[in-house]
N, C-alpha and C positions, 0 to 999 in steps of 0.2 A: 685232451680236452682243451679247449678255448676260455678260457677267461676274463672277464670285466671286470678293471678297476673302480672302486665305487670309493667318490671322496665328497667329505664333508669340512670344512673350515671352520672355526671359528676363531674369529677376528676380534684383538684386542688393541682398542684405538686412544693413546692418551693424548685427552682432550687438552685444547691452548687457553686455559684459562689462569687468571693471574695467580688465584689461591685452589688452594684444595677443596675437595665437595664438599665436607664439611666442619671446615674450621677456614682461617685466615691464614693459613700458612703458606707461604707462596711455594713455588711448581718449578722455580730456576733450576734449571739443569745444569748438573756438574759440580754442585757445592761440596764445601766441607762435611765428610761425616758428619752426621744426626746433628746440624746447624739449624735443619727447617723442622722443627717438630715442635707440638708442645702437647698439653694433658688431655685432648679430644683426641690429636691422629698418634698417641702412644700410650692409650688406653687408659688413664690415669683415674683412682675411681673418682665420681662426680663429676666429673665433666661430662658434659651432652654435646652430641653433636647440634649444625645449622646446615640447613641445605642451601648451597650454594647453585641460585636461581640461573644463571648464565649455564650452568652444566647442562640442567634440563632444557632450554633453548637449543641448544648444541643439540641434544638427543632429537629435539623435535624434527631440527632443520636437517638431520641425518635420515633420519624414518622419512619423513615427505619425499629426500631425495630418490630415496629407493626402494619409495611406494608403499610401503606399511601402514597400515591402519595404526591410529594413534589411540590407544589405552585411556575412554574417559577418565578413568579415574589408576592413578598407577600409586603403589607403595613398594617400598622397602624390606629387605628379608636377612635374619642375620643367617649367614652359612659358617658353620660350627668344623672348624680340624685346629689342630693343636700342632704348629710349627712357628721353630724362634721368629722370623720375620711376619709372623702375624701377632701384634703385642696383645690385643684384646680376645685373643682368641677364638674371632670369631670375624670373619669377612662382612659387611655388609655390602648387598647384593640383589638383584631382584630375582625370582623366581616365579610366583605364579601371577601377579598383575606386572607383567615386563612393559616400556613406554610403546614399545612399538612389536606388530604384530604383522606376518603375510605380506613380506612384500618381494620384490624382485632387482635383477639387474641383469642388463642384457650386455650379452658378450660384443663385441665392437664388430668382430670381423663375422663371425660365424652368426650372431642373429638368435644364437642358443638364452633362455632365459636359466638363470641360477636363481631357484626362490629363496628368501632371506625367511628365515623361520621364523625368529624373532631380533631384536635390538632392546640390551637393557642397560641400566648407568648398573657401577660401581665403583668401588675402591681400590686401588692397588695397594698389594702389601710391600714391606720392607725389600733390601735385597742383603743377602748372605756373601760374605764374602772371605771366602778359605785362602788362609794362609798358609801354607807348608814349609813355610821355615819356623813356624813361632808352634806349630802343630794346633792350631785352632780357627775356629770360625768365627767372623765379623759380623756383628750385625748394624748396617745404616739404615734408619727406620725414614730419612727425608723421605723418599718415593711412599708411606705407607700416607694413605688417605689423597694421593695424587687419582684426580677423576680420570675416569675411563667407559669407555663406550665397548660394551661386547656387541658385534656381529653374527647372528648363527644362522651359517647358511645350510639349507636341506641338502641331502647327499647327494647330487645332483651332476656332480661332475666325476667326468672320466680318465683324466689322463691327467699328467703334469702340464701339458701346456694349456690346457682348460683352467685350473686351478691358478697359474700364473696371469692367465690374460683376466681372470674373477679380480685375483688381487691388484695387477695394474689398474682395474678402474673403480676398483672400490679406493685404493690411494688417492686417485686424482681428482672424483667427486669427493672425497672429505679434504684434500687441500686445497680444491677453489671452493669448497662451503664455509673454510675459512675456521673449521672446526679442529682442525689437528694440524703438524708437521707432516706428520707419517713418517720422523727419521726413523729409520728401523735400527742405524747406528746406535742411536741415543734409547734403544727402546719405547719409540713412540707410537709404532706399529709390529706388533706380535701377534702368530698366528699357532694356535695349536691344529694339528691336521690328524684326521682322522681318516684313517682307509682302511677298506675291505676288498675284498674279490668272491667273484660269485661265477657260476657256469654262466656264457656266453643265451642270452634270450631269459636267464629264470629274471622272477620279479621278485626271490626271497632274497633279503639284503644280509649280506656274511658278516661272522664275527669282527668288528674292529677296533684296530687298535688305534690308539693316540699317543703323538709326539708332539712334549708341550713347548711350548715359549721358542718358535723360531723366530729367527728375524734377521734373515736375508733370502732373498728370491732363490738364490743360483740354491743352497741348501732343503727348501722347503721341495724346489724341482728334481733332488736327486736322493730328498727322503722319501718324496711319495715313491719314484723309481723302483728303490730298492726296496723299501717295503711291500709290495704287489710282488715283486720278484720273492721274498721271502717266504710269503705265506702262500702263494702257489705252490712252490715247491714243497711245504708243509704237507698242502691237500696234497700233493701229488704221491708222495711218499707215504699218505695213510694217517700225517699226525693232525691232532686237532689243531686251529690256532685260537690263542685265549684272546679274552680279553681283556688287555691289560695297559698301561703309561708306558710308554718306551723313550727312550733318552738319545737323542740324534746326537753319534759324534762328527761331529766335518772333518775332521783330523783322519780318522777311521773309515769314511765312507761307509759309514754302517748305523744300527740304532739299537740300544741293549736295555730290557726289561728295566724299569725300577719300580714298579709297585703294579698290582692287580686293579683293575679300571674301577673308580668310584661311580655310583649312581646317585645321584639324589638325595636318595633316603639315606646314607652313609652320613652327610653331611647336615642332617637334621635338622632344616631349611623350618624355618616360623619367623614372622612379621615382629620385625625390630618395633619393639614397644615406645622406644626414643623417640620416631621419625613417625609425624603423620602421613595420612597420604595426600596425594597433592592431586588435584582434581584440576584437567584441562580441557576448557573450555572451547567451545568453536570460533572463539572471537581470537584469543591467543593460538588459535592453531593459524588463522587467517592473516595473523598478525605477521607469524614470521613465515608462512608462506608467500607472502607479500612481500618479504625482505632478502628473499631467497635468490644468491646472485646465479650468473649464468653459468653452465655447467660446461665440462670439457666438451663434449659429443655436439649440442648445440652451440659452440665455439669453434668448433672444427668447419660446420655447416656454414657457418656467417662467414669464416674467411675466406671461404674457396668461393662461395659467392657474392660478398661485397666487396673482396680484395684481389680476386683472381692468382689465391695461392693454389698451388697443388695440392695435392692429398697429404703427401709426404712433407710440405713446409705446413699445414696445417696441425698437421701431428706432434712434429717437433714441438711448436711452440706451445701448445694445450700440454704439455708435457710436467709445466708449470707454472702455477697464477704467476712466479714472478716474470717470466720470459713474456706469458701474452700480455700482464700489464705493461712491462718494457714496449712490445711491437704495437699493443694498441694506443699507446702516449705519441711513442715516437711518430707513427704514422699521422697519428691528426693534428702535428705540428708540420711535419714534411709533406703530406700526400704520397709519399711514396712508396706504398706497399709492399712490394716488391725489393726495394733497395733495403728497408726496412727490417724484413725475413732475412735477404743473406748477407746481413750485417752482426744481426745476432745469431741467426745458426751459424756461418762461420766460427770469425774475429773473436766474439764474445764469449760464445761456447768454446770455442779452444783455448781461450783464456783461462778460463773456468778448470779445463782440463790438465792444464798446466799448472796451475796454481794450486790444485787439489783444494778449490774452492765449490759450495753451493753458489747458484745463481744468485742468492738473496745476502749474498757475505760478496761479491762485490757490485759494489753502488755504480752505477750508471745514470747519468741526468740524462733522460729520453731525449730534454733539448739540446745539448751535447752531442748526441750521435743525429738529431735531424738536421741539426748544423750542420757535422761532417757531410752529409749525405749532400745537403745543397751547395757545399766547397766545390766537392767533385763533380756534380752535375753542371756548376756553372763553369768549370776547366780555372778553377784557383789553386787547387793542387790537384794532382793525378793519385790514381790509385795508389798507387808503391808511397807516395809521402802519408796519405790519408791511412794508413796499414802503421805506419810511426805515429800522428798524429791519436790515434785509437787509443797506442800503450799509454802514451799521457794523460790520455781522459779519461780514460779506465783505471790505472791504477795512481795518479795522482790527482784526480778530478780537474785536471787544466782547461783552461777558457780555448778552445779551439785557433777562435780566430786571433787570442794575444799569444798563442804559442807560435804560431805558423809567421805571424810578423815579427817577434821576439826571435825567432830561429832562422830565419830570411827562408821560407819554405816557398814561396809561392811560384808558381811552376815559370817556367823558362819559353818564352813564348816568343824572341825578337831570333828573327831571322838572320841577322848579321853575327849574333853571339852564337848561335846555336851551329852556325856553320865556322864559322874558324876551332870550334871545337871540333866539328866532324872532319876535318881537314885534316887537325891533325890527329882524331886515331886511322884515316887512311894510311896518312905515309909510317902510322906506328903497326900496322898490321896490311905489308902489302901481300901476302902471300893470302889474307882471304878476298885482296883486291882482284887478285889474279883468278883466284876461283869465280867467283864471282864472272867476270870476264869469259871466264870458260865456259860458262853456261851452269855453275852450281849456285843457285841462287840463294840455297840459305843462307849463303856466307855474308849475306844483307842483314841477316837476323840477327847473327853472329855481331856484326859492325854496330847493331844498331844499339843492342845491347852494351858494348862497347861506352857507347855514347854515350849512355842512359849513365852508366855507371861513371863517367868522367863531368856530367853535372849532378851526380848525388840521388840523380831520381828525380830530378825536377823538371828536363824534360818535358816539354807536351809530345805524347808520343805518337800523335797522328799527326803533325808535324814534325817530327822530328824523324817518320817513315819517310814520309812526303824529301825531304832534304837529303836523307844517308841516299836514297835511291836516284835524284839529281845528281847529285857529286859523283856518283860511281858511272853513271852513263858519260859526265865530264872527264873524266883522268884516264 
């Protein structure tokens, strides 16, 4: 029998806002144990929470992006389980008035729509952290009350690369809406994934299971994998499959039961008495749709036709708001679009790679690289010094053009000097003079290079072809 994977996502997005949803405690990543907390986000009694207004902004500009009906009136729900890293006992959460309802996101390549069921704010709880040498469990409560935006999209996709190309562009419209990171490193973007398989044409949707809190691409693509592969072979063999939480190991290549699947009513979901509801207006939805910046997809469209990038340097730089704000600074100080793109896809990007940095951890002055860019254009240095000239403006912000005079860089352009150099790497290399002669004519490439490398690279090397190729027709 033939079987269809049937996956459903649900996308946990921590929001960039300076404090928690509701208290003051700020949202810094990577502090000291329980340093950010105080008697609202670690349950203390009498303390009340405040709803932190910037959260729901984020929620709005997230729903508009991907089409959801916005919830006149939306409230708050406390969800009830009893684990060390939830101090209050209770998650606050939405459930039956969610911000956002019925909306969509279209796949880039394929054109396939994935409906968004719903978008709702809440909390994050604490995290746990096991020690095995002291034989106990840690608990850092910072993260508890750090806002978050759940995603729940309809079961709608079929495969891992379906589910991966959903989550590349759910990532890239919530970091050019300026609402999240999406580090997945840092836990800024977690997805719990839910898959079934069903006979090939039925329309009844199979038992499924869920694998919570991932957060890397390569793993969420080889949990759906293997799980579709498991529970086939399940049906295939006569057993039921339950449903239940299963726990992805990466180490393992596998994913192993921990608890039997909660519904709803498990968690004994009613309306946080604390928190009124907050009633959203047509004037405030109009507000920050009005303020709502330009997305990947129509960024990809504006370059390839106001800039005459390709498909493929369009893509690259929508990749992220920091690289197109880089290309689109750079470019409306230089004009040149084009030099622009493979400056920063290169050079910069390989920097990046090298350095095992984000784009946004290191600094680039746009007007720095439009400089570089009109150096080269106008033959003040050549490529190969402008490739050095980079390293210092990249990683020590240098003035282009007081490094290039401070360093005597600027290219070599007098005829007279440029040939008593060529002179003498003939007679230093006459056996590719000879070839050369014989009719092997790389051995001009060989020389010229030669050359390049006996003025440091300074060179102008359409003059400096022009002259290796004289001298050798002379000798």
């Amino acid at each position: 029998m033939i079987y269809e994977t049937v996956i459903g996502l649900e996308v946990h997005v921590e929001l960039s806002s300076v404090s928690k949803i509701f208290c003051g405690c700020p949202t810094t990543y990577g502090q000291e144990p329980n340093t950010q907390c105080c008697p609202v986000c670690m349950g203390l009694p009498g303390a009340l929470p405040v709803l932190n207004r910037q959260v729901v902004e984020f929620a709005i500009r997230t729903a508009l992006a991907t089409h959801c009906a916005i919830t006149p009136l939306t409230r708050f729900d406390r969800k009830n389980y009893f684990y060390p890293d939830l101090p209050k006992a209770y998650q606050i959460s939405q459930l039956h008035q969610p911000i956002g309802r019925g909306g969509y996101v279209l796949l880039p390549d394929s054109g396939k729509t994935i409906g968004i069921h719903e978008i709702h704010m809440e909390e994050d709880a604490g995290k746990l952290i096991h020690d095995p040498w002291e034989d106990c469990t840690l608990v850092d409560y910072n993260r508890c009350g750090v806002p978050l935006l759940e995603i729940v999209s309809e079961p709608d996709m079929r495969s891992a690369e379906e589910a991966l190309a959903y989550l590349e562009k759910l990532r890239g419209m919530l970091q050019f809406l300026g609402v999240s990171d999406c580090r997945m490193q840092e836990g800024s973007l977690r997805a719990d994934v839910n898959v079934s398989v069903r006979p090939a044409g039925s329309e009844i949707l199979g038992v499924r299971t869920e694998m919570k809190n991932m957060n890397s691409f390569k793993a969420i693509g080889r949990a759906i994998a293997t799980e579709s592969r498991r529970q086939i072979e399940m049906l295939e063999e006569g057993k039921p499959v339950r449903q239940e939480t299963r726990r992805w190991d990466d180490n393992k290549d596998a994913s192993f039961t921990m608890r039997s699947k909660e519904d709803a009513q498990d968690y004994r979901y009613f309306p946080d008495p604390d928190l009124t509801a907050i009633r959203i207006g047509d004037a405030w939805i109009q507000a920050v749709q009005a303020d709502l910046p330009e997305l990947p997809e129509a960024r990809r469209r504006r370059y390839q036709k106001d800039f005459g990038l390709t498909p493929y340097e369009a893509d690259i730089l929508t990749t992220d708001p920091v690289l197109a704000g880089l290309f689109e600074e750079t470019t409306a100080i230089s004009r040149q679009p084009k030099d622009a793109a493979a400056w920063i896809m290169g050079e910069f990007l390989q920097n990046c790679k090298e350095q095992d940095r984000r784009p946004d951890e290191m600094p680039l002055a746009p007007a720095h690289l439009a400089r570089l860019i009109q150096l080269v254009n106008d033959n003040v240095i050549n490529r190969i010094i402008a490739r050095k000239v980079f390293q210092q403006v990249l990683l020590h912000q240098a003035d282009p053009d007081r490094y290039i005079d401070e360093q005597g860089l600027r290219m070599e352009r007098n005829p007279d000097t440029l040939k008593q150099t060529i002179m003498s790497v003939l007679a230093e290399y006459p056996q590719s003079v000879a070839d050369y002669r014989a009719g092997k004519t790389k051995a001009a490439g060989f020389l010229v290079g030669q050359v390049m490398r006996a003025t440091q690279g300074q060179a102008d090397p359409q003059l400096l072809n022009q002259l290796v190729r004289e001298a050798l027709e002379q000798v």
